[in-house]
C-alpha positions in Angstrom: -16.6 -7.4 0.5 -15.4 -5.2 -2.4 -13.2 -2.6 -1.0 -12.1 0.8 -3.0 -9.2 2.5 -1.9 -8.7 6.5 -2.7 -5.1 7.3 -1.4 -2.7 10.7 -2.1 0.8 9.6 -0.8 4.5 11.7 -0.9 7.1 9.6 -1.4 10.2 11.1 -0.3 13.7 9.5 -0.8 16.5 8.6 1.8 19.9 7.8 1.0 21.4 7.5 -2.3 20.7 4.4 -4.6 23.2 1.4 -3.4 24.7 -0.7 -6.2 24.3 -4.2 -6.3 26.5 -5.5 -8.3 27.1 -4.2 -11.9 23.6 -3.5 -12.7 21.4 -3.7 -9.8 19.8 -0.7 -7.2 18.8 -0.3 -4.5 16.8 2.8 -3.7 15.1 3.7 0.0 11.9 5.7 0.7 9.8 6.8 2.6 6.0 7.0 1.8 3.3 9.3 3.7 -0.1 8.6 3.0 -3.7 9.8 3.1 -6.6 7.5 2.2 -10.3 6.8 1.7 -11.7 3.3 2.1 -15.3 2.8 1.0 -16.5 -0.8 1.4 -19.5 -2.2 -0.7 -21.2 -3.9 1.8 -25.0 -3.4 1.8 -26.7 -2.8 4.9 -29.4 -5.8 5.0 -26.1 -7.7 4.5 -23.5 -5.9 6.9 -23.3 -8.8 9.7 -20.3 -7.1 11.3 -22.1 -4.3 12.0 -18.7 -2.2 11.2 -18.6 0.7 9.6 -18.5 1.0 5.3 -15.7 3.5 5.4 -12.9 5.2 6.8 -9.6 7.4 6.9 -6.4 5.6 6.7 -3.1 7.7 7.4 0.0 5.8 6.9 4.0 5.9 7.5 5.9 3.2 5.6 10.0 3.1 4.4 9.5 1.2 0.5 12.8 -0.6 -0.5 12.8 -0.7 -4.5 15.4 -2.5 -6.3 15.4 -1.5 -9.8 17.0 -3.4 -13.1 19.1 -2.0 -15.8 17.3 0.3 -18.3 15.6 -0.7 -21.1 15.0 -0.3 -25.0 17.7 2.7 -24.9 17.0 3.7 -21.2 13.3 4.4 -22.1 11.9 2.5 -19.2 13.4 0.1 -15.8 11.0 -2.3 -14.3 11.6 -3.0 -10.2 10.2 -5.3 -7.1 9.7 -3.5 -3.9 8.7 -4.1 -0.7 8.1 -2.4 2.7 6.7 -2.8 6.4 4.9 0.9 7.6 2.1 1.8 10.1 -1.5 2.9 9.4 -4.1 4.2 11.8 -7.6 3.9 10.9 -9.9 6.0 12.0 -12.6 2.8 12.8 -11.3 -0.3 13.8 -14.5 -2.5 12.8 -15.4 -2.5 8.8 -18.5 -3.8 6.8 -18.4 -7.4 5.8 -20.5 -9.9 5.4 -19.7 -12.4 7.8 -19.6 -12.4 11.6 -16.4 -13.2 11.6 -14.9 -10.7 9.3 -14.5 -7.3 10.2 -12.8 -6.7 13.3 -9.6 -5.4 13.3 -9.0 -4.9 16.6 -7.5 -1.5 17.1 -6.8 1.7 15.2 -2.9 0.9 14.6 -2.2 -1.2 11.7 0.5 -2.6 10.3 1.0 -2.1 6.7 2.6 -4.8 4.9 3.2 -4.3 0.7 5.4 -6.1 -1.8 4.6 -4.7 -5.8 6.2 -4.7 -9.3 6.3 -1.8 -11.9 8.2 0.4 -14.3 9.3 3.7 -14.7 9.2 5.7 -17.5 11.8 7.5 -18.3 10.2 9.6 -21.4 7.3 10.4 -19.9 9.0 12.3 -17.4 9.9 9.5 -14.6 6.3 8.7 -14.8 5.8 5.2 -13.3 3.1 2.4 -12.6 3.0 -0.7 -10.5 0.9 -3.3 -8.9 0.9 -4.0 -4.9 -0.2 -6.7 -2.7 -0.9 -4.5 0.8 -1.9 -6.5 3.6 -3.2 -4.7 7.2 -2.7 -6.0 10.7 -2.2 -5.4 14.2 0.3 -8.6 14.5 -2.8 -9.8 17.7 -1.5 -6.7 19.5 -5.8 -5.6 19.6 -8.2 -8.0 20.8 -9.1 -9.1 17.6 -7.0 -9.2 14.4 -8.6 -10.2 11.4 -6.8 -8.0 8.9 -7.5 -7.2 5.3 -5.7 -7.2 2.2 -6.1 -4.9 -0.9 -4.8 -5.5 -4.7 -3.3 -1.8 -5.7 -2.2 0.0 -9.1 -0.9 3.0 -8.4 0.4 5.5 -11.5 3.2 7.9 -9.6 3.9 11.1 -11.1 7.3 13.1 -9.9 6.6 16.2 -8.6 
């Protein structure tokens, strides 16, 4: 099933960048978000029987490590990574197959690993692509999680 994602998130930052060697950082923060799933699932076709939308809220710390500056410090690419927690507000989704759907409880665990750049002439401006998978790690009675492709464009507040 197709899934759209809305999501708002703050991303607030913990310690100072560490160096890694000469030209490497690593930065640490921590995301708070707000999001809107709507599944295209129709309903002739909805064999889970779950539910084509809901509320995700989510907690996660994001570990970036960013490269040297490039073209004259105009923009740094970076890889990051983190391990949050979600709750959704229904724990059984649209899909099209009995044995999709279901995953199992409200708390989620929220798995993402993404690459991007920043910007630095447009203001710190940056854009990435994540891999975000959600799961309950078969603490719920049924864990058949669900995985989402994300571009995100940041803008510093």
């Amino acid at each position: 099933s197709e899934l759209v994602d809305y999501r708002v998130m703050l991303r607030f930052d913990l310690l100072d960048p560490h160096a890694l060697g000469e030209n490497w950082l690593l930065e640490s923060a921590v995301e708070v978000s707000l999001a809107y799933w709507q599944l295209d699932v129709p309903d002739r076709k909805n064999y889970s029987e779950g539910s084509d939308e809901t509320w995700v809220g989510s907690v996660s710390p994001v570990f970036r490590l960013t490269a040297p500056g490039y073209w004259r410090h105009a923009w740094q690419p970076y890889l990051e990574g983190g391990l949050g927690a979600a709750w959704l507000q229904r724990k059984k989704l649209a899909a099209y197959s009995y044995e999709e759907g279901d995953l199992g409880s409200h708390l989620q665990f929220e798995d993402r690993i993404g690459v991007g750049v920043k910007f630095f002439r447009w203001h710190g401006l940056s854009v990435d692509f994540s891999l975000m998978h959600y799961s309950n790690a078969n603490l719920g009675d049924a864990n058949d999680g669900i995985n989402l492709r994300q571009l995100s464009i940041t803008l510093p507040l």
